[in-house]
Each structure stands twice: as structure tokens, then as C-alpha cells.
C-alpha positions as CSV (number, residue, x, y, z in Angstrom):
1,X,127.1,14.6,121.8
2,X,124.7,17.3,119.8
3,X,121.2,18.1,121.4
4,X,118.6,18.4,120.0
5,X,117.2,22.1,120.5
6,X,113.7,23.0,121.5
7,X,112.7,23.5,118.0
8,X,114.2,20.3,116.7
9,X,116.9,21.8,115.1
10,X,120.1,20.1,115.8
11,X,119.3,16.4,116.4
12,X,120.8,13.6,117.2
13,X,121.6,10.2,115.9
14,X,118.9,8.6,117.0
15,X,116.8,11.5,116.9
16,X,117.1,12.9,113.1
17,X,116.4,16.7,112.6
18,X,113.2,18.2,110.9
19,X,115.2,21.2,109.3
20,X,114.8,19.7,106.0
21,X,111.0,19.1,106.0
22,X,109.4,21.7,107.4
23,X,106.2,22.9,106.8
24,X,105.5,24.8,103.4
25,X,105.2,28.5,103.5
26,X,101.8,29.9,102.6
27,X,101.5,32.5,100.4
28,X,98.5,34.9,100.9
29,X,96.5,37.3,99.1
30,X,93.6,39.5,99.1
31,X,90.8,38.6,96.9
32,X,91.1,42.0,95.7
33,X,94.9,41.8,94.5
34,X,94.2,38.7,92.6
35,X,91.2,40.2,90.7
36,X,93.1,43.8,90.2
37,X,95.7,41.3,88.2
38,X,93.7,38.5,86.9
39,X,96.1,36.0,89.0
40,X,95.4,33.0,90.8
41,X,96.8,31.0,94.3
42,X,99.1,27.9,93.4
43,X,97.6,25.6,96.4
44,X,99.2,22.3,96.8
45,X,96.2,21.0,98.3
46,X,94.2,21.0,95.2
47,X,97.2,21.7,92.0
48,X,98.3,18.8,90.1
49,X,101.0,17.4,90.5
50,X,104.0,18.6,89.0
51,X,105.2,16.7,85.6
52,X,108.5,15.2,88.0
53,X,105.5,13.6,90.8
54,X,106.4,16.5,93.3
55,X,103.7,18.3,94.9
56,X,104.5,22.4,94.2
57,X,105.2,25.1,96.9
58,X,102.4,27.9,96.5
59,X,102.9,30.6,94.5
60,X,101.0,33.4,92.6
61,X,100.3,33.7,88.9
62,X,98.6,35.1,85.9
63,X,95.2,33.3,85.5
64,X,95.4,33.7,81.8
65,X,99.0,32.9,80.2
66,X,101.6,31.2,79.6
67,X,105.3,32.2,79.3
68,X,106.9,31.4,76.1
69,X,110.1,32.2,74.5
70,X,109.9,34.8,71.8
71,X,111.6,32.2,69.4
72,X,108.5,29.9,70.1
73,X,105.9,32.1,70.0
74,X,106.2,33.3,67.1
75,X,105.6,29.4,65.5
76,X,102.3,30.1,67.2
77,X,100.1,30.6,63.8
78,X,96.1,31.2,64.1
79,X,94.4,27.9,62.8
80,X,97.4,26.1,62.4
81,X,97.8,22.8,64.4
82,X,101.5,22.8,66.2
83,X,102.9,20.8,69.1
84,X,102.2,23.1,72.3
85,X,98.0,23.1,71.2
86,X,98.0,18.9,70.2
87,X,99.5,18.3,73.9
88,X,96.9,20.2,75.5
89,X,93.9,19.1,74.0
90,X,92.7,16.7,76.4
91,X,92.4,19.7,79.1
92,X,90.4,21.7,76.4
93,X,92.7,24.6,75.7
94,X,94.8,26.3,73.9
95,X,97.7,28.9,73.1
96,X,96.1,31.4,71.1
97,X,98.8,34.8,70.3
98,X,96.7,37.9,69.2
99,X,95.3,37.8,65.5
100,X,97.3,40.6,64.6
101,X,99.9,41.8,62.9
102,X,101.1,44.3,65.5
103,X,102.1,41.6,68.3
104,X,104.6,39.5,65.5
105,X,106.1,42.9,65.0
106,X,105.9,43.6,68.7
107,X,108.2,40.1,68.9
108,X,110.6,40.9,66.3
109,X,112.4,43.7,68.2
110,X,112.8,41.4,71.8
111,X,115.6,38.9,72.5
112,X,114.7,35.6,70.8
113,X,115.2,33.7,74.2
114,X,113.2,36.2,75.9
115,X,109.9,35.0,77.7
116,X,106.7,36.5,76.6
117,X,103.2,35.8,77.9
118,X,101.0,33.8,75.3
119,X,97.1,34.1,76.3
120,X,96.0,30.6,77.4
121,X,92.6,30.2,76.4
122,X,89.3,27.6,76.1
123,X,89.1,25.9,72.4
124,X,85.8,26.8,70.8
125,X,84.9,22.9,70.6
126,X,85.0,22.6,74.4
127,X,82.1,23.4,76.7
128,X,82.8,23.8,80.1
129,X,82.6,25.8,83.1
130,X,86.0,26.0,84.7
131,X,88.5,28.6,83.2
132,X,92.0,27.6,81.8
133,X,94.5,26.9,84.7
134,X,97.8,27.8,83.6
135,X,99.5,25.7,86.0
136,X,97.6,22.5,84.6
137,X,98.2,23.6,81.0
138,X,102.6,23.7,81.9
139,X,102.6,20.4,83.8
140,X,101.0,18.7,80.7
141,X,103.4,20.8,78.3
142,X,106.2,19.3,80.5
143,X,104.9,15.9,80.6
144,X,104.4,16.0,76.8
145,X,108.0,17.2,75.6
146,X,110.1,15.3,78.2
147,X,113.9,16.4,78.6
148,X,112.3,18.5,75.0
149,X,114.7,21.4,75.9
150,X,111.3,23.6,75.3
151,X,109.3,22.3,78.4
152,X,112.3,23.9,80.5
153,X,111.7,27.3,78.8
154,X,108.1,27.6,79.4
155,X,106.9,28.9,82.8
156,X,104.0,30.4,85.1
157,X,103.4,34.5,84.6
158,X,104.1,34.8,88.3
159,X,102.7,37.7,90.4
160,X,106.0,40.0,91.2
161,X,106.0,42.3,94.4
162,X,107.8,45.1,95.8
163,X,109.6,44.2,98.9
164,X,108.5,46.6,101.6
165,X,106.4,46.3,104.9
166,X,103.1,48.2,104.8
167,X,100.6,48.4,107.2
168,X,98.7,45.6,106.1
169,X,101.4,43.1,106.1
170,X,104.4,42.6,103.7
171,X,103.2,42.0,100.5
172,X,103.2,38.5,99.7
173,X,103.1,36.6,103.5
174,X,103.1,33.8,105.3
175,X,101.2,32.8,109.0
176,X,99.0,34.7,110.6
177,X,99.3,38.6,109.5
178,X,98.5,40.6,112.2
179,X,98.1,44.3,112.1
180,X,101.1,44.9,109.7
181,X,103.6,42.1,111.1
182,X,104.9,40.1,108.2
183,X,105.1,36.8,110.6
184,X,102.7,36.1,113.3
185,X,105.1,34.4,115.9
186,X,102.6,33.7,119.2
187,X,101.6,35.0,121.9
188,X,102.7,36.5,125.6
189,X,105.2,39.4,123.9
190,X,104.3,43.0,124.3
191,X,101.2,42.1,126.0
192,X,99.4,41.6,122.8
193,X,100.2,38.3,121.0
194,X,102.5,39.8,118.8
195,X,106.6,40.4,117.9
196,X,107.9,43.6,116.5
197,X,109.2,42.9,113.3
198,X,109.6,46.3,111.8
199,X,109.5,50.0,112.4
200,X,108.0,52.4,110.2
201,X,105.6,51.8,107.4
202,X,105.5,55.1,104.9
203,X,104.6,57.2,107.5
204,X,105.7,61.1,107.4
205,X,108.3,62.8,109.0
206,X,109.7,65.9,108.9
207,X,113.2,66.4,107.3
208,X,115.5,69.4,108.1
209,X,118.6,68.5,106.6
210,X,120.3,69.7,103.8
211,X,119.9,67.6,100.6
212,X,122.7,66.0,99.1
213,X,125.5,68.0,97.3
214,X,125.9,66.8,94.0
215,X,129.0,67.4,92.0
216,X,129.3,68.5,88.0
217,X,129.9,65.4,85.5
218,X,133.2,66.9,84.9
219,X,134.7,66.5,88.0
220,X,134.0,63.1,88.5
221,X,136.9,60.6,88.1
222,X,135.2,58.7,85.7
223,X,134.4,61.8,83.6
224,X,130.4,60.2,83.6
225,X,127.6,59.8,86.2
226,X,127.0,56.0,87.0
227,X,123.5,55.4,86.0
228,X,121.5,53.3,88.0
229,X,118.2,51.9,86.5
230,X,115.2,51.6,89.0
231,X,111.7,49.4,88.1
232,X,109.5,50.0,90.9
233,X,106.6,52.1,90.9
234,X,107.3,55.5,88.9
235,X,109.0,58.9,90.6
236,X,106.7,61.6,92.0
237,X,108.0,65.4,92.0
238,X,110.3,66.2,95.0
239,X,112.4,69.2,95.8
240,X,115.8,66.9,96.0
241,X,115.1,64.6,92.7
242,X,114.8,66.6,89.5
243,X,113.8,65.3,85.9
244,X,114.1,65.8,83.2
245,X,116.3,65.6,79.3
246,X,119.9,64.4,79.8
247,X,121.1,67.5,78.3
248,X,119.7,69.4,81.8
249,X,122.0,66.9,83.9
250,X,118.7,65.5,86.1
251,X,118.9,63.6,88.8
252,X,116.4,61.1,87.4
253,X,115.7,60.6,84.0
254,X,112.3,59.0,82.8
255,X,112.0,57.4,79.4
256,X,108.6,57.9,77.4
257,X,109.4,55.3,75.2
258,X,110.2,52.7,77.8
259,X,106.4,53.6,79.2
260,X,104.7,54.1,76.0
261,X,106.6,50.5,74.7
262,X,105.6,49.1,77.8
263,X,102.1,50.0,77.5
264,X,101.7,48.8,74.2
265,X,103.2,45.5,75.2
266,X,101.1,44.7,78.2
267,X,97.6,44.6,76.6
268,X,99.0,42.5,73.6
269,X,99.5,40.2,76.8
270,X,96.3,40.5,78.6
271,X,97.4,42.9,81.1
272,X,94.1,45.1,82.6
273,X,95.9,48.0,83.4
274,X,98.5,49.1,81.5
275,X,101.8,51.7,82.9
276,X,102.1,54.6,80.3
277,X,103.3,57.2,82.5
278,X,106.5,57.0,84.2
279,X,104.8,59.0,87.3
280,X,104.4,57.3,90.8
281,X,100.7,57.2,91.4
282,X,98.4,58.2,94.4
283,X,95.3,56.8,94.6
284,X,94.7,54.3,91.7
285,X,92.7,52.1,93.1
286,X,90.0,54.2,95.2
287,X,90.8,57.5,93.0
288,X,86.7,58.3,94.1
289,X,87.8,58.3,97.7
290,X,91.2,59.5,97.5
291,X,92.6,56.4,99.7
292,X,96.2,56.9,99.7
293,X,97.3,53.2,97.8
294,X,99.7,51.1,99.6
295,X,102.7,51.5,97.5
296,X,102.5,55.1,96.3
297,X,106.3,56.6,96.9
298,X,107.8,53.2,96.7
299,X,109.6,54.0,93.7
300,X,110.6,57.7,94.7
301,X,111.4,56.5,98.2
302,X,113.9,53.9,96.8
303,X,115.3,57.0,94.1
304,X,115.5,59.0,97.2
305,X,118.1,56.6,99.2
306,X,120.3,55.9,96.3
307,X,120.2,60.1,95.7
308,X,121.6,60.0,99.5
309,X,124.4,56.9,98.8
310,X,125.5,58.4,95.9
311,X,124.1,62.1,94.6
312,X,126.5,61.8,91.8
313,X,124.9,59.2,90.0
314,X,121.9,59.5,88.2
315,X,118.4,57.3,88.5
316,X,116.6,56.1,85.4
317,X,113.5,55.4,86.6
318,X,110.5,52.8,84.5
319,X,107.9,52.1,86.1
320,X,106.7,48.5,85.8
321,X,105.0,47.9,89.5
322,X,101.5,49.5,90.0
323,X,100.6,51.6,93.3
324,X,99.2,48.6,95.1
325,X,103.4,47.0,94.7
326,X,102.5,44.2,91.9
327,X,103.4,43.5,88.7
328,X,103.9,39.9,86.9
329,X,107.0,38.7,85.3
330,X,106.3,39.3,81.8
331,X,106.8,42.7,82.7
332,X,109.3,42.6,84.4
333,X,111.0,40.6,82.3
334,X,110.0,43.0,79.0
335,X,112.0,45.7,81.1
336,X,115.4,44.0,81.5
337,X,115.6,43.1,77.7
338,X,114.6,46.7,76.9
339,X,117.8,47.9,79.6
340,X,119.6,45.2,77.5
341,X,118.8,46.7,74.0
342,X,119.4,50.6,75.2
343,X,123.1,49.2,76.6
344,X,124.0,47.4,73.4
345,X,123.0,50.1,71.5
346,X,125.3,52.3,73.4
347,X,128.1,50.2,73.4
348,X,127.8,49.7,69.4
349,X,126.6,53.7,68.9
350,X,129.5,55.4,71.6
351,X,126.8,57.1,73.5
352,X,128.1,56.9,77.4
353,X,125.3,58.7,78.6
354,X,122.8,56.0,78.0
355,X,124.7,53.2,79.4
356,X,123.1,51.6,82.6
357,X,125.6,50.3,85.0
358,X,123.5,48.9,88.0
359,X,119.7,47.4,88.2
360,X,117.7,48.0,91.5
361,X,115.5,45.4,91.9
362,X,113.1,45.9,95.0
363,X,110.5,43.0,93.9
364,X,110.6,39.3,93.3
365,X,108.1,36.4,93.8
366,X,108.5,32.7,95.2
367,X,108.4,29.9,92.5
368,X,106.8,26.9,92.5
369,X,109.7,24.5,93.2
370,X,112.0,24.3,95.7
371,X,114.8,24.4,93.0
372,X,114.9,28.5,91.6
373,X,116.8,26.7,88.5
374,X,113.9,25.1,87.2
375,X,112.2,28.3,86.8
376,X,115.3,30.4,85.2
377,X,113.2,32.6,82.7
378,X,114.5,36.0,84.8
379,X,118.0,34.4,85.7
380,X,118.0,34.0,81.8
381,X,117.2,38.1,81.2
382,X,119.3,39.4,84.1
383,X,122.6,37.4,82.6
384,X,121.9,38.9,79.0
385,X,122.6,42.0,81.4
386,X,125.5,41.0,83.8
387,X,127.5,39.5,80.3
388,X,127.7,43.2,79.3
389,X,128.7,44.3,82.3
390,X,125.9,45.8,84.3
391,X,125.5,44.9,87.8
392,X,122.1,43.6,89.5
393,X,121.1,44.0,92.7
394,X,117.5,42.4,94.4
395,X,116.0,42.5,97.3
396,X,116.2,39.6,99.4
397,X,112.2,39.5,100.4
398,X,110.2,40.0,103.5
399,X,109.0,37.0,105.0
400,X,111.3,35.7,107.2
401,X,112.1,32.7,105.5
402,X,114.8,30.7,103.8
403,X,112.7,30.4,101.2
404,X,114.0,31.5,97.5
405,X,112.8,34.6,96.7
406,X,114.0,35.3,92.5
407,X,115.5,37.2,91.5
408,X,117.9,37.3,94.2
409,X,117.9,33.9,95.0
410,X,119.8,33.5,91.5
411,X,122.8,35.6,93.5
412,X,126.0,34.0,94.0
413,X,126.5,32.3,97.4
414,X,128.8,33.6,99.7
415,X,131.8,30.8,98.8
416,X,131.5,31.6,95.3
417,X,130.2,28.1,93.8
418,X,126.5,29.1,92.4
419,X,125.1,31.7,91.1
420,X,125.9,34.9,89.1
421,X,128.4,36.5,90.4
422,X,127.2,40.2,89.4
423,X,123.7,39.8,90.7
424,X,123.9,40.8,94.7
425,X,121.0,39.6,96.6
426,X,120.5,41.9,99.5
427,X,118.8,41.5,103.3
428,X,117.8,44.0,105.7
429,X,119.3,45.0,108.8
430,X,117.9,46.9,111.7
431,X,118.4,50.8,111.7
432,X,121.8,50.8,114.2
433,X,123.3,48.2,111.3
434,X,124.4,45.7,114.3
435,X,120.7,43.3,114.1
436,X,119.2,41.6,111.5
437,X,116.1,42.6,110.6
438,X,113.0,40.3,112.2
439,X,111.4,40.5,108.4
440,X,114.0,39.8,106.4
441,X,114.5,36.2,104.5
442,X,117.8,34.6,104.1
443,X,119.7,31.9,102.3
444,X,123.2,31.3,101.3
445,X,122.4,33.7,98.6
446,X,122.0,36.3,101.2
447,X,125.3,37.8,102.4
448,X,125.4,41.2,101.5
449,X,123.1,43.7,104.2
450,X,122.4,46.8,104.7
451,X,119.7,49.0,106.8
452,X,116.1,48.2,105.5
453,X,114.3,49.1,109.0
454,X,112.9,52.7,109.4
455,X,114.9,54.4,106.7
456,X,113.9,58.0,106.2
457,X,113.7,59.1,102.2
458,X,111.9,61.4,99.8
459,X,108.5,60.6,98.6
460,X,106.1,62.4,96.4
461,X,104.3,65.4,98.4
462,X,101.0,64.6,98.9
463,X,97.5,64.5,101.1
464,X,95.5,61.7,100.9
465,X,91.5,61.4,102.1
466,X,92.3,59.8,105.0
467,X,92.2,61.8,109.0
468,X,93.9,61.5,111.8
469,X,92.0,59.6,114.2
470,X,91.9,63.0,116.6
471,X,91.1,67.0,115.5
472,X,90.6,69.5,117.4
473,X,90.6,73.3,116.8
474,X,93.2,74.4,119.3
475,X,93.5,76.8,121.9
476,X,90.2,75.6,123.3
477,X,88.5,75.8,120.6
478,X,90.0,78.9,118.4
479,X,92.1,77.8,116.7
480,X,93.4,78.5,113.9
481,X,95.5,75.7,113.9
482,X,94.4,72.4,114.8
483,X,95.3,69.7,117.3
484,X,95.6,66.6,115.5
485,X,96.6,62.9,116.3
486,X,99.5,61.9,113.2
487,X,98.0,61.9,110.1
488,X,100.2,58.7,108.4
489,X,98.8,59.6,104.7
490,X,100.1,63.5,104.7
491,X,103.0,63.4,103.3
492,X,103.4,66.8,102.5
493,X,106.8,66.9,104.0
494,X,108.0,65.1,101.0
495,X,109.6,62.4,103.4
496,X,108.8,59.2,105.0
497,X,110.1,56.4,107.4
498,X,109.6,52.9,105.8
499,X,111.2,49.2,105.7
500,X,111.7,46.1,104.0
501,X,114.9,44.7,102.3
502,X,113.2,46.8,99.1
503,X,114.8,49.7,100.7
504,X,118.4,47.8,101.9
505,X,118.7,47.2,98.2
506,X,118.9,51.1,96.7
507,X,121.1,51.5,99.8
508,X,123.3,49.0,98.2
509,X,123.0,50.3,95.2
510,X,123.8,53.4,96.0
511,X,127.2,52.3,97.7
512,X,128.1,50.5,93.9
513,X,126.8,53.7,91.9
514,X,129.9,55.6,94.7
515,X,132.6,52.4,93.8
516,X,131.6,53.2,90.0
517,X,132.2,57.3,90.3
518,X,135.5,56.9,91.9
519,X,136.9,54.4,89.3
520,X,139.1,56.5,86.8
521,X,137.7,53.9,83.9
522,X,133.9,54.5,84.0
523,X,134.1,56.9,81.3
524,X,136.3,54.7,78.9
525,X,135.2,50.9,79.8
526,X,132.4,48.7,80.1
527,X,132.6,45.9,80.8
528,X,131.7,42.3,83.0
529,X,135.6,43.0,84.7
530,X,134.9,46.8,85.5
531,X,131.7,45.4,87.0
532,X,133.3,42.8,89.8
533,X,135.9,45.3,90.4
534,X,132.7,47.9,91.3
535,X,131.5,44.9,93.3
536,X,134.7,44.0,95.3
537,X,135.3,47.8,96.5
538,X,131.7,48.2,97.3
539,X,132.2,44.8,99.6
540,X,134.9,46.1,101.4
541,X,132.5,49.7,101.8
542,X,129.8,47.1,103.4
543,X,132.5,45.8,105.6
544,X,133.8,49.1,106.9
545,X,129.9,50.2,107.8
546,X,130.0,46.9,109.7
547,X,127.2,45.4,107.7
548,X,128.9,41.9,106.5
């Protein structure tokens, strides 16, 4: 006979297990994140219902769009009467596209399928009070069109961030957050009410190792450097990571075009602070007081560990996450299809050197449904990707939960019956490789690990406002030097300890980016079979580290 355990989670016959009803996850943010990005809560308590009768799981979103497929969009004329706008009269708004020629020329270069956010806005015969609620708005879309294949294609702008643990918590939580612990998990441990989930959260250290040797093109087996394209926050000058033109063999290459396309998309969508420069950022969001932002270095940190996995390959960095570790979907999403476009235009063009053979994906969000299909916009984008061959990999998420986290909840499961099969959902293991990481989620989506917990990488060198919380001129008052408690925002050393499964991902990366040099066809093929065979060798790497 099974019994029950303390938690309830075995059960018996007569006594039927909660596992499959527990309690919701909430999803918290500060009232300053949701105004930087004009984004709202999802609270059951108070959200319609969804169009099926279900109640929805919280999530964040965009307060003032709608996704809609490109395809659809553009039927969106100014003054013209069309489905979407009759079935949302009775809540007194509308889908009104820019009145400008620009944003239909804007659409004509994306992927017809490709979601795009459509401003979501008050008709001019309504007076009220309340703003638009996108979430309101898509459940009566839904209800209006049916098993109307286009309800399925329209979706929330959902809030997308990073996956690493900073100081004030992991970025999007659940519980009780207490001084930096993603979960709150009671009292009476340490003395203080509170687990240890983590170690390290960006602070310095000092590194006095040699950097990674990295070998000429030419020698490689493949004759080409894998290329591994990074979205995250931007790349900050370091010693180890050099940029620049792909005729100077960088390390990371940055792509103007990407920004400055970027940019131009974003405020045709509504977005209040558009990313024209590729470079990771400092201190965006209190530049008067020089406060260090949460996520400066994220992105460098990340190039950093895949330059340590593989120093061969080379890092295209775009920067779609700002320095506080958000973005929203439409972004996002905008970025895949351009990596798309630039790989189909090598493939047709023979240009090897601007193929992209892996995606590092250290970001994600949780949807609205228990059921990631039903919101398949980015699943959509990232098999555009896989279909020519290029390999995604996502971080698992931060919150300790079995709760999807997409992207990489659309990863196959570990028997090999859902999911895409090129897109490698990743968790985070402790630093010895042997424990699983307190933070990190999990799922049957989640069976390839690696180290997330106090990793040591580059970041950009930098002093922020902020002092240690003890000075002291030394030798008794002297100096010249002075006696100071750690000061976690100088990172003038160019290096940093942080976690999350943001940072087991690049580590996975990296491994795939080693699988790719050492195959003899990288130079000559591309394609979905060269992919899985990248995938299978970098498997057996995982096992041999212990970390599967």
C-alpha cells in the first residue's frame, strides 16, 4: 500500500492526491517595472474568464496591444469596418495599426505568420474611464471567431524576462520574496526564516586566469566558426570579448541594422523605450544617480560563458532585453524572424559567415493557460528557425516550479513524444554539477542541466554610485588606500559571480557551438540533420560532465 507523504503527494485510494490541483503560482511585480513597460498583472481574481470557461493562471502583459499575425494585420485599414473591430464593440475598443505608410512597409518585409503587436485602443464614440484591457479584448476575439482558425493566432504581448537571480528576487516570482530568495520556503532555517536558494548575484570577483585560447578559422574542422546568436541585454567592452566587422575575425559581432530595425519597429508598436544600440547599459534607469541597474552585464556575462565553452565560436549579439532584464514578446519575436531572414538569405546567397547555428535564449515568461500550445506565437517563430536547421536553446526559468516557462517549455520531453526536438530547454545545477539548483523550475521538458549557481564570467568594467557599507582610510587613518567592506556594484575587474538557469543555458550552448566545430561538415552543410547530430554529441558531452 502507497502513503500518503507529509505534503499530500503520493496518496492513497481512499485518500486521492492534491498534486494535480495545487495552488496557482503568483506572479509579482514592482509597480515600477509595469509602468517602465506599460504592462499590466493577469489576476484571476478579477480577469474574465477565458473564452473556454477556465479561470487564467497570472501572467504579465502589454497594457496597450494585441498580437496579430502579420497576414492579418495588414487587413487592418483606418476607417474601414472589419471583423476583429465589429466583435469588440460592445467593450468599446478597437484595433487601430498606425496611420502611416511606414508600418505597412515595416510588415511587408516580416514572415506573414509572424505575430506583430497592433495598438489596442478606446473608439472615439466611447466615453469612459477604464483603459483598454487586452486580456478582455482576446477572450471576446476568441469567443467571437470560434474554432475561426484566427482566434488561435492572436495572443497577449506578454512581459519576457531574463532568467537570472538578482538581489531583489528572480525576476518574475512567486511567495514571499525575501532579500533576494526567489521562493520564500518558512521559517526555523539558518536562523532567519529563510532557505538558501542561490549563491552569487553579479557581484565582483577578481579573475587571474588566462583567457581562453582561441584558434584561427582555418584550422577548425569545419573550416567556419559556429555562430551562436545571443538576445539578452547588449555586450559591454571586455578585455576577452572583442568586436567588431567579420573581416577582423571578432569574437562577438554586433549588427547595426538588427538595432536600428529594431528600433524602428518598436515605437511603430508602442514600445516607450526603444534599443538602438547594441551596447549593454549601466545605469538606465537612475542615470541621475548612477544606480548600477539590475541586469547591466547580463548579456556580456552570458557571451562571456559561451567564450569559455567554446572560444572558437563566435557570439552575435542583439540586444532586445533592457537593463532592468525585460522585454515583451513582440520583440522578441521581431528578433527570431530577423535570425530567420539573415539564415535564408545565406543559405540562398552562399555566405557561410552569416549563418547562425544556435539561439541562446536566457528569457521567457509564463502564459496564461496551463496548456503552452494554446499560446504557440514563439513556438511558431522558433520552428521557422529549427526547420532550417538552427538549434534553440532556453532557459528553464527561476521559480522553482513545474510551471511552463516558454520558450522552453515548447522543448521536447525527455521520451521524445512532444515538443521540438531542436529546441533544448535547459535547468540549473548547483556549482559542484552533482545538486539541483533550489531556483531552478522543471517539467518533463527539463532534462538537459548544467551549472547555473555562482558561475564566474566577464562583464562590462564598471563603477557604479553605490558604496560599500564600510570606508576607512587605512593604516589608522593614512591611508592612501582605503579599507573598505565589498563593494558589489564595482566591477572594475571585468568579472562577476551570478546565477539562474539564464546562465546554465550559454553553458549549454557553448558545449553545442564545441559539437558544431568539431564536425568536418559545418563548413559545407546546413541543415535540420546536421543540427540533431550537434545535439546528440553535445548529450553525450552533458553525460560525461555528469550533468544528465
Amino acid at each position: 500500500m502507497t502513503s500518503a507523504s507529509s505534503n499530500g503527494g503520493a496518496g492513497t485510494p481512499d485518500r486521492p492526491s492534491d498534486r494535480g490541483t495545487r495552488f496557482p503560482e503568483v506572479i509579482s511585480l514592482a509597480p515600477g517595472t509595469l509602468a517602465r513597460h506599460r504592462a499590466r498583472l493577469l489576476e484571476p481574481s478579477t480577469a474574465v474568464r477565458a473564452h473556454d470557461g477556465t479561470w487564467p493562471l497570472p501572467t504579465a502583459y502589454r497594457a496597450d496591444s494585441l498580437l496579430l499575425p502579420v497576414r492579418e494585420a495588414q487587413t487592418l485599414l483606418p476607417e474601414e469596418p472589419n471583423d476583429y473591430n465589429t466583435a469588440l464593440e460592445g467593450l468599446g475598443v478597437e484595433l487601430r495599426p498606425p496611420d502611416n505608410g511606414g508600418w505597412r512597409e515595416h510588415l511587408s518585409r516580416l514572415h506573414p505568420d509572424l505575430p506583430v503587436p497592433v495598438p489596442l485602443l478606446t473608439r472615439g464614440d466611447t466615453v469612459t474611464d477604464r483603459p483598454p484591457d487586452p486580456w478582455a479584448a482576446l477572450v471576446r476575439l476568441r469567443r467571437a471567431f470560434g474554432s475561426d482558425a484566427r482566434g488561435a493566432k492572436i495572443g497577449l504581448n506578454h512581459l519576457v524576462a531574463s532568467a537570472s537571480v538578482t538581489v531583489e528576487g528572480a525576476p518574475v516570482n512567486h511567495g514571499g520574496n525575501v532579500d533576494g530568495a526567489p521562493v520564500n520556503h518558512g521559517g526555523g532555517v539558518g536562523g532567519d526564516g529563510r532557505v538558501a536558494l542561490y549563491t552569487g548575484s553579479r557581484n565582483p570577483v577578481a579573475m587571474v586566469g588566462r583567457p581562453p585560447v582561441r584558434r584561427p578559422a582555418a584550422e577548425l574542422v569545419g573550416g567556419r566558426r559556429p555562430v551562436i546568436a545571443v538576445l539578452d541585454t547588449g555586450i559591454g567592452e571586455h578585455d576577452w570579448l572583442t568586436v567588431g566587422p567579420l573581416s577582423a575575425d571578432p569574437v562577438v559581432e554586433v549588427s547595426q541594422d538588427f538595432q536600428t530595425a529594431l528600433a524602428a519597429h518598436e515605437p511603430a508598436f508602442g514600445s516607450p523605450h526603444p534599443l538602438a544600440s547594441p551596447d549593454d547599459q549601466a545605469d538606465e534607469i537612475q542615470p541621475l544617480l548612477g544606480i548600477t541597474d539590475s541586469h547591466f552585464g547580463h548579456g556580456t556575462f552570458v557571451t562571456g560563458l559561451i567564450h569559455q565553452m567554446c572560444p572558437d565560436a563566435r557570439v552575435l549579439s542583439l540586444r532586445v532585453l533592457q537593463s532592468d532584464g525585460f522585454s515583451t514578446e513582440g520583440s522578441v519575436l521581431f528578433a527570431l524572424d530577423w535570425l530567420r531572414r539573415r539564415v535564408v538569405d545565406a543559405i540562398a546567397n552562399g555566405t557561410p559567415d552569416e549563418l547562425v547555428d544556435v539561439v541562446s535564449l536566457s528569457l521567457g515568461f509564463y502564459p496564461e493557460t496551463a496548456q503552452p500550445g494554446e499560446v504557440a506565437q514563439v513556438a511558431d517563430a522558433i520552428e521557422r528557425l529549427t526547420d532550417l536547421g538552427v538549434l534553440v536553446v532556453a532557459a528553464a526559468g527561476n521559480d522553482a516550479t513545474m510551471r511552463p516557462f516558454l520558450p522552453a517549455a515548447f522543448g521536447q520531453d525527455a521520451a521524445g513524444t512532444t515538443g521540438n526536438p531542436l529546441l533544448a530547454a535547459v535547468g540549473a545545477l548547483n556549482a559542484s554539477g552533482f545538486t539541483t539548483a533550489a531556483f531552478s523550475n522543471h517539467g518533463p521538458w527539463v532534462w538537459r542541466w548544467a551549472p547555473g549557481n555562482a558561475l564566474i564570467s566577464t562583464v562590462p568594467k564598471w563603477e557604479g554610485s553605490a558604496f560599500p557599507g564600510l570606508g576607512k582610510l587605512d593604516g589608522g587613518g593614512v591611508g592612501p588606500r582605503w579599507r573598505t567592506a565589498p563593494d558589489p556594484d564595482d566591477l572594475r575587474t571585468g568579472f562577476a559571480v551570478w546565477a539562474g538557469t539564464s546562465f546554465a543555458t550559454p553553458v549549454v550552448a557553448g558545449l553545442v557551438a564545441e559539437s558544431l566545430a568539431t564536425d568536418p561538415e559545418t563548413g559545407t552543410s546546413f541543415d535540420a540533420e546536421r543540427a540533431r547530430r550537434a545535439l546528440k554529441l553535445t548529450d553525450l558531452r552533458l553525460t560525461d560532465r555528469g550533468w544528465r
